[in-house]
C-alpha positions in Angstrom: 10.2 -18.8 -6.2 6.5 -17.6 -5.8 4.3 -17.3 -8.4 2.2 -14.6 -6.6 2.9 -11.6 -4.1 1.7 -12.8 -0.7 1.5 -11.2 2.6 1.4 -13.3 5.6 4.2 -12.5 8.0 3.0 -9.2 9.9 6.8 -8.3 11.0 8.9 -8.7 7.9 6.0 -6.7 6.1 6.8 -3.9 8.7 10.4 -3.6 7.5 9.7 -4.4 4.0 6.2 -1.8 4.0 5.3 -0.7 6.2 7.4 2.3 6.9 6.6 3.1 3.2 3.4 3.1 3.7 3.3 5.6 7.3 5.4 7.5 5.3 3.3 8.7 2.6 0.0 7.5 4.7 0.6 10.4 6.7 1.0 12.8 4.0 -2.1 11.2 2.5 -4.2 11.5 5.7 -3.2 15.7 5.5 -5.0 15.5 1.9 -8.3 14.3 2.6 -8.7 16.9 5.4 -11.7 15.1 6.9 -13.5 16.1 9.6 -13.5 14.2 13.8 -15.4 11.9 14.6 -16.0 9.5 11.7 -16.5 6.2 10.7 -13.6 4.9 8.6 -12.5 1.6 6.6 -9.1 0.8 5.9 -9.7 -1.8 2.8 -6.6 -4.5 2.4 -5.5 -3.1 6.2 -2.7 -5.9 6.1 -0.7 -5.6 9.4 -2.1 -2.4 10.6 0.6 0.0 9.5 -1.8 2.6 7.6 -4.4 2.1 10.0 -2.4 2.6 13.0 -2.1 5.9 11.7 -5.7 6.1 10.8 -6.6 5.5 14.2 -4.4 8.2 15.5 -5.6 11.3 12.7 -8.7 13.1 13.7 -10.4 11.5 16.4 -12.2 9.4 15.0 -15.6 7.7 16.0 -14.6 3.9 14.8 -12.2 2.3 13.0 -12.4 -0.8 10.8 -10.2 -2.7 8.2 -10.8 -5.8 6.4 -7.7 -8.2 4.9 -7.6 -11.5 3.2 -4.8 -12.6 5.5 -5.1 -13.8 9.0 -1.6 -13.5 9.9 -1.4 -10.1 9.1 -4.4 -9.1 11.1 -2.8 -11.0 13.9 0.3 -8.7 14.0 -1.9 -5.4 13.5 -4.5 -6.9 16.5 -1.0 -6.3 18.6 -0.5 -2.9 17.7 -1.4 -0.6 21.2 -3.7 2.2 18.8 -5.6 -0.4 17.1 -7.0 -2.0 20.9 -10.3 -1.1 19.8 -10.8 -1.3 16.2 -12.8 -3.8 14.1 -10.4 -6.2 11.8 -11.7 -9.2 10.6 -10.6 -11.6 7.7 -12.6 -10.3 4.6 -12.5 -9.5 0.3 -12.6 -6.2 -0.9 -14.3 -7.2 -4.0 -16.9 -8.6 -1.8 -16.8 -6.7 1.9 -18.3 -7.9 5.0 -20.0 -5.3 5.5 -23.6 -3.6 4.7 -24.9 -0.9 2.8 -23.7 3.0 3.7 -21.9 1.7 7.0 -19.0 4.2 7.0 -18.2 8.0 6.2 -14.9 6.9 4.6 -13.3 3.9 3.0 -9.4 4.5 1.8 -7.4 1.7 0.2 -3.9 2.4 0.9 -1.3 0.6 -1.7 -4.0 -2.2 -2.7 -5.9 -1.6 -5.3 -3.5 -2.9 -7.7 -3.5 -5.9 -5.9 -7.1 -6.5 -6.4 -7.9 -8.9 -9.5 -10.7 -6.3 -10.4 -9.8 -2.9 -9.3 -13.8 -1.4 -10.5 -15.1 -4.3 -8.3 -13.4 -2.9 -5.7 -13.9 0.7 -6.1 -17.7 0.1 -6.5 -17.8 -2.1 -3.1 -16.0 1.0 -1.2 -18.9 3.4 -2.5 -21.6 0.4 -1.9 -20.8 0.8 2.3 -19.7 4.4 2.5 -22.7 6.9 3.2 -24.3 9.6 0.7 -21.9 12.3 1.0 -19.3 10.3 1.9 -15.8 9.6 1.4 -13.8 7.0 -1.2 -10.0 7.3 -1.2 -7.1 5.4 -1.9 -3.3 5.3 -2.8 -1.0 3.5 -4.6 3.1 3.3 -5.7 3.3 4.4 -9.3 4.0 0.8 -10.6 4.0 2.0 -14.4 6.3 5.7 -13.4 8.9 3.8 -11.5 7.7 5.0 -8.1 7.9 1.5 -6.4 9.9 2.0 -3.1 12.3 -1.3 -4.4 11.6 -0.2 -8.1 15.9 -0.8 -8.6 15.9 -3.9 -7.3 13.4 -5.1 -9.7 14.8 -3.4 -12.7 18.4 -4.9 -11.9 16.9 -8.7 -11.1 15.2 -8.2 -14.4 18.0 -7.1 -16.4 20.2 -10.3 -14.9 17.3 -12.6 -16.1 15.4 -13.2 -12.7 11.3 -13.3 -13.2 9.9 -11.6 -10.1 6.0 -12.5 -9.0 4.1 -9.4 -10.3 0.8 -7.5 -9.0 -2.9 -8.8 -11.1 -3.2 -5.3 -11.7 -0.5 -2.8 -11.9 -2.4 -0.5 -14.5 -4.8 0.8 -11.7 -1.8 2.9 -10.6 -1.4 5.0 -13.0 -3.3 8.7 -12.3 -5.3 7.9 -15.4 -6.6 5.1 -14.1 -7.7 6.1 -10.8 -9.6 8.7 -12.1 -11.4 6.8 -14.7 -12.0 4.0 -11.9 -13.2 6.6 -9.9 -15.5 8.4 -11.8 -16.9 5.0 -13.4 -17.8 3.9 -9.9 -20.4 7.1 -9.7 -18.0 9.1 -7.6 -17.8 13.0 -7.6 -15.7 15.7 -7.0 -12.7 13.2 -7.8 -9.3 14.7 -6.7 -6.0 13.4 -7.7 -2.6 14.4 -6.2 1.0 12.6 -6.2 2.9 12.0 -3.3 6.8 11.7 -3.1 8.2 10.4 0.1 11.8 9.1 0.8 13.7 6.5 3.3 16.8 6.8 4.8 18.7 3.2 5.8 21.5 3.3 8.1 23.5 1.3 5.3 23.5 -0.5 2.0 23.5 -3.6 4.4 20.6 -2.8 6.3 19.0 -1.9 3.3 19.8 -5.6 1.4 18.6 -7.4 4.2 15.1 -5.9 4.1 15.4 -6.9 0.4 16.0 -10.4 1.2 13.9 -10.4 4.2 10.7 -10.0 1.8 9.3 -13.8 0.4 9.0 -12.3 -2.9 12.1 -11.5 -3.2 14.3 -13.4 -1.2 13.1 -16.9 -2.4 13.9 -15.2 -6.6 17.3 -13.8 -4.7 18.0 -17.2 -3.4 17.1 -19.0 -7.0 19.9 -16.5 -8.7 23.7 -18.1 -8.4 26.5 -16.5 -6.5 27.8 -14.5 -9.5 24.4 -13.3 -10.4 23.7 -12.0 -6.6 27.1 -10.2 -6.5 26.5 -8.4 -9.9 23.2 -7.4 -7.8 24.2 -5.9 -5.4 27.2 -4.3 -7.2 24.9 -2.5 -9.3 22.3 -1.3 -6.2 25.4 0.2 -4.9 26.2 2.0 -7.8 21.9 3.3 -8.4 22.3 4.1 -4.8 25.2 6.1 -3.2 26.0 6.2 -0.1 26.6 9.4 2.1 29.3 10.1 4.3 28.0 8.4 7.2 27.1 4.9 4.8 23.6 5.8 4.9 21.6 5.4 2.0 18.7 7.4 0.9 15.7 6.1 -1.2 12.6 8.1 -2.9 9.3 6.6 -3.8 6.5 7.6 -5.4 2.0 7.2 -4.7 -0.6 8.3 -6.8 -3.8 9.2 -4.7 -6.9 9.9 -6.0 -10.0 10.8 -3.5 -13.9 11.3 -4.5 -17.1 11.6 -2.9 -20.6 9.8 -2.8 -23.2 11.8 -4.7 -26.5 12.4 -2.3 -29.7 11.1 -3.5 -31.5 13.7 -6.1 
């Protein structure tokens, strides 16, 4: 089992995330309302699923994301709308990046991975203009908004200790604004997305649970009887239609604010 959430295979992240995170980065995208023809950075771009999108929403002039992990920039390099956007290897509590060099900055489903969410909210306002843009997204960790939120509860519940987040807390709505508004940011917004997946079966569904490190390695840790009580149980938490599909909500908080001008 892992003792930390890691991301480093581009493709299984796509099945596991990535769908999640067009899903309500579309929705999300509709919210900020921003104008053509800007400068954005996706912070903790991962395999390019959210900025694929960005790239593809309101014209804009560039597009650049920063990630920790090299083999999930590899897999967003190969997406066709990301040809000519900047993504290089990079910290968000320290970005590559100099003073006032974009109009926005989102972090979409990160900042609860960051060991020190303010850090990170302070270096998004440290490049983004006077005037501009700070804006980011996350699963309601603490609400039970988690896209897999039944699959931990259940491997929990059957004695199974699953890696967990540095910081969950910066979730919450609370949080996010109080990040926010501590990082000098004004006119902070916060709204709450709900978005939902349909899978073609349970099956489908369980094998892009066990197709995901973190959980697969804990699944494959857990004894026969263990992972049959599972998957019993999903069953029963999530019916399936006529057809055998399943359907599955989730949950973002979002919060967005703005760079106060000078005087």
């Amino acid at each position: 089992m892992t003792d930390q959430i890691r991301f480093d295979d581009g493709a299984s992240y796509e099945r596991y995330m990535g769908v999640w995170s067009q899903l309500v980065g579309a929705a999300f995208l509709e919210w900020l309302a921003l104008p053509t023809g800007r400068r954005w950075l996706d912070v903790g771009c991962g395999n390019g699923a959210f900025t694929e999108l960005l790239a593809s929403h309101g014209a804009p002039a560039a597009v650049h994301g920063v990630d920790p992990s090299a083999a999930q920039l590899a897999f967003a390099h190969k997406r066709p709308a990301l040809r000519d956007a900047d993504l290089r290897e990079g910290d968000a509590m320290a970005l590559p990046y100099p003073d006032d060099a974009f109009d926005a900055a989102v972090m979409p489903l990160v900042i609860f991975f960051v060991p020190d969410p303010a850090q990170g909210a302070a270096e998004m306002v440290r490049v983004v203009r006077a005037g501009g843009l700070v804006a980011a997204y996350a699963w309601d960790m603490h609400g039970g908004g988690f896209p897999y939120h039944m699959v931990q509860r259940e491997m929990r519940e059957l004695g199974a200790a699953l890696p967990a987040p540095p910081s969950p807390e910066a979730s919450r709505c609370d949080m996010l604004e109080a990040l926010w508004r501590e990082a000098g940011l004004i006119d902070v917004e916060l709204h709450e997305f709900t978005v939902q997946r349909t899978f073609a079966s349970f099956d489908e569904f369980w094998a892009i649970v066990v197709g995901w490190a973190a959980v697969g390695e804990t699944i494959a840790t857990m004894s026969p009887e263990a992972i049959a009580q599972l998957t019993d149980r999903l069953r029963v938490s999530l019916p399936a239609a006529a057809d055998g599909s399943i359907s599955v909500s989730a949950r973002a908080n979002a919060v967005k604010g703005r760079v106060p001008r000078a005087g």
